[in-house]
N, C-alpha and C positions, 0 to 999 in steps of 0.2 A: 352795684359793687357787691361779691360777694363777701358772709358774713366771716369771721375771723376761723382760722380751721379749730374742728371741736378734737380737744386733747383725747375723746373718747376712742379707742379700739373700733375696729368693723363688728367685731362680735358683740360689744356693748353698744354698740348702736343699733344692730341687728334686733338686742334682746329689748332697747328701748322702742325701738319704732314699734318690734310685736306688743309690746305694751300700751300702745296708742300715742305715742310722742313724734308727732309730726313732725318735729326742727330736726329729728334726728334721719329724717330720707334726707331734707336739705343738706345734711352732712355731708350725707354722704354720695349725693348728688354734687356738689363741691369740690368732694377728692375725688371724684371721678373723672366730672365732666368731658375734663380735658384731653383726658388720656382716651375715653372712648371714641373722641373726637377725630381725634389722628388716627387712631387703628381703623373706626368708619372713614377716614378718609383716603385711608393707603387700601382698599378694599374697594371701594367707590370711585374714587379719582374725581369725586365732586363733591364741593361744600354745600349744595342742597341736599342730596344726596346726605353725606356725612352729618347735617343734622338733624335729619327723618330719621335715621338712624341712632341718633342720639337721644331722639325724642321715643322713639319704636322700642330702646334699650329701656330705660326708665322708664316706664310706662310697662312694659312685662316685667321691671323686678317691683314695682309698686301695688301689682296685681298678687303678687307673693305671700301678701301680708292680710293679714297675721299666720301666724302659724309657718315663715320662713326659716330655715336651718340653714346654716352658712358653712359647710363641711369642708371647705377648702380657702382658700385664700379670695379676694372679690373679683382681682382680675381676672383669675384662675375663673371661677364661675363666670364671670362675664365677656369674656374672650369669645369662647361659643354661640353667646346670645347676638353678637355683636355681627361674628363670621354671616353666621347667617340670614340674621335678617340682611346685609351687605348686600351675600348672594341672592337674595330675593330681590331685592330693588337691582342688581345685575340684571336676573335673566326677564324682568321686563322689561327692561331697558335694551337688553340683547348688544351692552356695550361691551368693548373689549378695554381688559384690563391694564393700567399704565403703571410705572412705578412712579411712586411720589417720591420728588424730587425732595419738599421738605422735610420729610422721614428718613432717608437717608444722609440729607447733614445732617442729623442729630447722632450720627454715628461717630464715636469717640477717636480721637488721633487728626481732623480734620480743622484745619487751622480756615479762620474767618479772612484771610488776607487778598491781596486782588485776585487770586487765580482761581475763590471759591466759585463762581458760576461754573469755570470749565472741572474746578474737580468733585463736583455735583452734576453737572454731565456726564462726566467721564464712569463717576461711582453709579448714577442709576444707569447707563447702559450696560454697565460690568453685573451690575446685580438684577437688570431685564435676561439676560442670559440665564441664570437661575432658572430652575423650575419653581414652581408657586411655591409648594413645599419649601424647598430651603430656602427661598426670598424671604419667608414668612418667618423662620426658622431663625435668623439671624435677624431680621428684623425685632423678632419679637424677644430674643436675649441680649442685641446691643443697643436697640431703641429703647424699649418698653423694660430692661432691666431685671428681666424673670429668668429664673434657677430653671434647672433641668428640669428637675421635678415638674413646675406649675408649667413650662411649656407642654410638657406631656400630658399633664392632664388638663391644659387647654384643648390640643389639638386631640387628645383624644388615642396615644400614641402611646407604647412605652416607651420609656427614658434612654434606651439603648437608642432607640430610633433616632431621637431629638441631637444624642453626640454623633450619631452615623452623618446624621444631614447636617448638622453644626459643622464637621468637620470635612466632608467634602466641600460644601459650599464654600471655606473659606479657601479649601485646596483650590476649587475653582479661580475664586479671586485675587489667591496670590499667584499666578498662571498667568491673569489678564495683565499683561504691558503697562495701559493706563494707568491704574492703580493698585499695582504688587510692591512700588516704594512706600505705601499705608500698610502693610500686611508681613512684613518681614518679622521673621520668626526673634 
């Protein structure tokens, strides 16, 4: 069971672990775990996978230390660490990519009642049509809860870009029959 969340900041944990205070990775190992769990799994499409990847995550920002500097938000920096080791256990794998069906009910306006299997089918073929880009795009600002900003400097993009594919993407998806009654303006 993990231990109770630490009322500390990411930058006071950052500044404690550089100090040699090990409870403080478990912090922040804690606030993370989860979330990098699901983003390696919507990347992977495998929970082996997704926790190689989790363990692959942690383990290069543990390697960080001391002397770590956190110049951005933690998602924000670990988005990238995440993406790619992902793509690495991809292309040995030489799998092709799936959209995750439990990442996409976590999309807000989507009612748990009987007809949730078919409108989680219905949402991840509507957002398999996507390109990677804005699948990711919209995943990671309705899923994952991130501002323009930290999407862009996840992906590595500027912030114009982020509302350009924000906003196609969803043109796409109120377009799609199946699920354009979730998308209405």
């Amino acid at each position: 069971m993990p231990p109770p969340p630490d009322p500390r900041s990411d930058h006071e944990l950052i500044a404690a672990l550089n100090a040699g205070d090990a409870a403080a990775f478990d912090a922040i190992y804690y606030r993370y775990r989860d979330r990098i769990l699901r983003l390696a799994y919507r990347f992977t499409a495998n929970h082996a996978d997704a926790q190689d990847v989790l363990q692959e995550t942690f383990s290069y920002l543990y390697r960080k230390f001391p002397g770590f500097r956190l110049t951005a938000s933690m998602t924000t920096f670990l988005y990238p660490v995440v993406r790619n080791l992902s793509l690495e256990i991809h292309r040995k794998k030489r799998t092709a990519t799936t959209t995750n069906l439990d990442a996409v009910a976590d999309l807000p306006g989507f009612d748990a009642g009987d007809q949730i299997d078919q409108t989680r089918a219905d949402l991840a073929a509507a957002m398999s049509n996507l390109s990677p880009e804005h699948r990711q795009t919209v995943l990671l600002r309705f899923v994952d809860d991130l501002t323009m900003e930290e999407i862009a400097a996840a992906m590595a993009v500027p912030v114009g870009t982020v509302k350009s594919r924000l906003h196609h993407a969803i043109a796409a998806l109120r377009e799609d029959p199946r699920i354009r009654r979730y998308f209405a303006p």
